[in-house]
C-alpha positions in Angstrom: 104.5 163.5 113.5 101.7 165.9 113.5 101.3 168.8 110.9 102.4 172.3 112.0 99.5 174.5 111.9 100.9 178.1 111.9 102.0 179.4 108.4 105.8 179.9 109.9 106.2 176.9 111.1 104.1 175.0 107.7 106.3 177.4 105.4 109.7 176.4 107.6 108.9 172.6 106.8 107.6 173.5 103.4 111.5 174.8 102.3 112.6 172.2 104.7 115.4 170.0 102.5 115.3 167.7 104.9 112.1 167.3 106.3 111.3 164.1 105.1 108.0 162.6 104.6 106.3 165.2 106.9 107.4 167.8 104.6 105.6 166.1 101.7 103.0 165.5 104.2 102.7 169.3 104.9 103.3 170.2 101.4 99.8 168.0 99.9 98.1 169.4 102.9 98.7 173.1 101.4 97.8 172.5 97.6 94.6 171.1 99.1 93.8 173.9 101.1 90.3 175.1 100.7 91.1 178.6 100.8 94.9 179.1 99.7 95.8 176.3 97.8 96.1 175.3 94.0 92.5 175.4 92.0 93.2 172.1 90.1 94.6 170.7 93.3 92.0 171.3 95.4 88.9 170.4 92.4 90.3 166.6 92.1 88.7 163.7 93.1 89.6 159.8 93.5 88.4 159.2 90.2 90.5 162.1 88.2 93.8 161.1 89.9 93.3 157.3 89.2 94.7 157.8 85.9 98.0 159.6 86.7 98.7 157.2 89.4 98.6 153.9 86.7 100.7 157.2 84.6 103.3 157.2 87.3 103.4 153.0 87.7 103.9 152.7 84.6 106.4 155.3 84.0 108.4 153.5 87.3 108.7 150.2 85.5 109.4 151.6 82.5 113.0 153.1 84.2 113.7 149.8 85.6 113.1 148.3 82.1 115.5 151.3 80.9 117.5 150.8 84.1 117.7 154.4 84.3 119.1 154.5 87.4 119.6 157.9 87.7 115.8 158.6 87.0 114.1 155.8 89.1 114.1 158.6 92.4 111.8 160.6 90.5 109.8 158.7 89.4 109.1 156.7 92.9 108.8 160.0 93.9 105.6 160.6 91.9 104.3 157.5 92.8 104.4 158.0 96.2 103.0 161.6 95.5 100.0 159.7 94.1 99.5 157.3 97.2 99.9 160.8 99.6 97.2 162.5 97.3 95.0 160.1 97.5 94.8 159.5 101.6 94.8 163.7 101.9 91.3 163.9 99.3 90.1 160.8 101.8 91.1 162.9 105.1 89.6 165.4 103.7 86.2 163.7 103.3 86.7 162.4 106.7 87.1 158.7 105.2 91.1 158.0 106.6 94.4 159.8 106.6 97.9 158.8 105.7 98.7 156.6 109.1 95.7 155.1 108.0 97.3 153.7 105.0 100.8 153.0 106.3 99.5 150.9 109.8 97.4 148.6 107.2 100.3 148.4 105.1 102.5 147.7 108.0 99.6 145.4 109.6 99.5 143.1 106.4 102.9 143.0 105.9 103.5 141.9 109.6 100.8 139.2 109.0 102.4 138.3 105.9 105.7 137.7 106.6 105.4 134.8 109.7 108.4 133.1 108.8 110.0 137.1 109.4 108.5 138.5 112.1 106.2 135.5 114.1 107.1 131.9 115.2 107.4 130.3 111.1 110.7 128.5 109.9 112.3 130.9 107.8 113.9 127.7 106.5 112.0 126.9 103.2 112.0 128.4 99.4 110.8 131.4 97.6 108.3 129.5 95.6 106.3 127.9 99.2 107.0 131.2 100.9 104.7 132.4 97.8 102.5 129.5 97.7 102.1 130.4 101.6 101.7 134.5 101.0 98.6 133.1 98.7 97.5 130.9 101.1 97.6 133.7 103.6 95.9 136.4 100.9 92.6 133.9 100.7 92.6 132.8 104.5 92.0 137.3 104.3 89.6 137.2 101.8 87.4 134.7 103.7 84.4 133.4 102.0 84.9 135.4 99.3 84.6 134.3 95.4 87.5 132.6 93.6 88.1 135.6 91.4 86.7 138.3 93.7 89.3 140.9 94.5 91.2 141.1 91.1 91.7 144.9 90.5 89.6 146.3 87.8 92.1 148.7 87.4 94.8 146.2 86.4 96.2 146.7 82.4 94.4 143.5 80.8 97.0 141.4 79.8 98.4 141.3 83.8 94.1 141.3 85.2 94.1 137.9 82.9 97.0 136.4 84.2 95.9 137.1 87.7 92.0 135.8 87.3 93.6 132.3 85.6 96.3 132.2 88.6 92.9 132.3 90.8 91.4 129.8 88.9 94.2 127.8 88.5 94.5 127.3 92.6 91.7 125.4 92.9 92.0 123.5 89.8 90.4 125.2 86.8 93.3 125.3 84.5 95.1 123.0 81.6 97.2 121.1 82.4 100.2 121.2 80.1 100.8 124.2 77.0 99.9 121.8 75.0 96.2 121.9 75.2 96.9 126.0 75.7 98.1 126.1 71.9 95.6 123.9 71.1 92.9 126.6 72.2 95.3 129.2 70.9 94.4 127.6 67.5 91.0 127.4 67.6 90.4 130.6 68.6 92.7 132.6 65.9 90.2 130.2 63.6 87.4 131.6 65.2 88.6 135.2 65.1 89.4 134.6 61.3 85.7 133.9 60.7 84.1 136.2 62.8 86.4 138.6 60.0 84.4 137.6 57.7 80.9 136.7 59.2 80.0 138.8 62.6 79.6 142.3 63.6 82.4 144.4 64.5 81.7 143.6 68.6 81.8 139.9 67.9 85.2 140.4 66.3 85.8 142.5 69.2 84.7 139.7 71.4 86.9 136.6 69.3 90.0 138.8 69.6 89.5 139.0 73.4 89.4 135.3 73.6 92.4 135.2 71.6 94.4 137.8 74.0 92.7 136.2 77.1 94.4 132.4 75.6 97.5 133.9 75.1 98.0 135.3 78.2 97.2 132.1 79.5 100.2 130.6 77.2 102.0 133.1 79.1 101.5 132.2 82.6 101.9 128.5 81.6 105.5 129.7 80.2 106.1 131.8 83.3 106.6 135.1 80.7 105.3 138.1 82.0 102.7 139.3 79.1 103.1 143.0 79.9 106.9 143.0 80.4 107.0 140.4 76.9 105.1 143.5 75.2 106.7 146.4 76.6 109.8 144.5 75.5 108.7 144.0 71.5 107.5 147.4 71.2 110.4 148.5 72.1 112.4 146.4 69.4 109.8 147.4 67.3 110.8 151.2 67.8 114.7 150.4 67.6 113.8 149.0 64.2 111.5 151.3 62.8 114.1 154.4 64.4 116.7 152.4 61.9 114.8 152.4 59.0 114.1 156.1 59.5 117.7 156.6 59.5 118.7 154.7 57.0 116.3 156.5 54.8 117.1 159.5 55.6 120.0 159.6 54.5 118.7 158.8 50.9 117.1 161.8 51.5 113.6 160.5 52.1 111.0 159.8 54.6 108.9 156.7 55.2 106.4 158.5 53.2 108.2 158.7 50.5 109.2 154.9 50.8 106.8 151.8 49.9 106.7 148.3 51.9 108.8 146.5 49.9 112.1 148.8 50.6 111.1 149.3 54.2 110.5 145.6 54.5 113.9 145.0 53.3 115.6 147.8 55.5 113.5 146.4 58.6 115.7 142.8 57.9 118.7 144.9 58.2 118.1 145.9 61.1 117.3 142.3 62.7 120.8 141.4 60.7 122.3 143.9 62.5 120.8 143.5 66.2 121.6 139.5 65.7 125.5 140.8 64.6 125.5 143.0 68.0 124.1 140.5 69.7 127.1 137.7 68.4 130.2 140.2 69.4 
């Protein structure tokens, strides 16, 4: 649908309820108008709204984890704000617009998805239809390198995971956890004497090994490293909320505490969580 050009009919989709993606369409056309739209709208760039759209991922899965149901609109709604922000700055260079964006979207998933909407066998299971969606994803990538493609932007922990997934397809990977510990070992050895021997960027560089190994213990255990994370710091928040409380109403802070009570408190709170946990 194209974009209305006169002001009544843009400020009649604008107020629209019901207009749909148009409406948003219309409405990231106006705050990126040269002459009468918003000043930090219009001075953005790819670069300065990269970080609000990983903001806005992020803050997506975190409502799933929550499964805050009632939220999750929202905040699909900014992420999809992000993906409309982003082709409007590119139309506005002259690079691509928004049906740019959804007919390669549509195209890949089209190519895809054979066994949906070609002449495949829908008759197989998840795990070949995604051993086929990868063999699909390098027959795309051509002659490209293994590892070429991996986002940049990724967090660490899931860009890891993804690179040794690559390497791992054409044979680059142990073969068992076993030898995954192993390494797991020998580098929190390493990382112990870099402690006490090496500049602060080789321990920089040992821990990296270390995290890199363990979110290859990850993949091997089919854990998701980010979601495993996301998860402990969230007990570790519970906990820490409980001391908090429990100290409080001693009439103190944390402050005012020393390790060995909150370290004691801290295994009341895992005595209690296992007690929920057994009703």
């Amino acid at each position: 649908m194209p974009l209305p050009h006169s002001a009544s009919a843009s400020d009649q989709l604008v107020h629209d309820p019901e207009g749909g993606m148009p409406r948003l369409l219309e409405i990231m056309r106006r705050l990126r108008h040269p002459e009468t739209g918003c000043p930090w709208d219009i001075e953005q760039s790819f670069e300065t709204i990269a970080p609000y759209t990983l903001e806005e991922a992020h803050e997506v899965a975190d409502a799933i984890a929550r499964k805050a149901w009632d939220e999750l609109p929202g905040e699909l709604g900014d992420l999809l704000f992000q993906a409309v922000f982003h082709a409007q700055m590119a139309e506005d260079a002259g690079m691509f617009d928004f049906n740019t964006v959804v007919k390669a979207i549509s195209d890949k998933m089209v190519a895809r998805h054979p066994h949906v909407f070609g002449a495949e066998s829908r008759d197989k299971s998840p795990a070949q239809q995604t051993v086929d969606w990868e063999k699909i994803k390098a027959a795309e990538r051509g002659t490209a390198r293994v590892l070429d493609g991996v986002a940049l932007g990724l967090p660490a922990l899931t860009r890891a995971v993804k690179l040794q997934k690559r390497a791992a397809r054409v044979g680059f990977d142990w073969p068992s956890t076993d030898e995954v510990v192993a390494k797991i070992t020998e580098e929190a050895a390493e990382l112990v004497e870099a402690r006490e021997t090496l500049t602060q960027a080789e321990v920089e560089e040992e821990f990296g090994d270390l995290l890199f190994v363990m979110a290859n213990l990850a993949r091997h255990l089919q854990v998701d490293p980010e979601a495993a994370l996301r998860s402990a710091n969230a007990k570790f928040t519970g906990r820490f909320g409980r001391i908090e409380d429990w100290l409080a109403e001693a009439g103190m802070s944390p402050a005012q505490s020393d390790l060995a009570e909150m370290d004691a408190l801290w295994n009341r709170a895992k005595a209690e969580e296992k007690a929920a946990k057994s009703r």
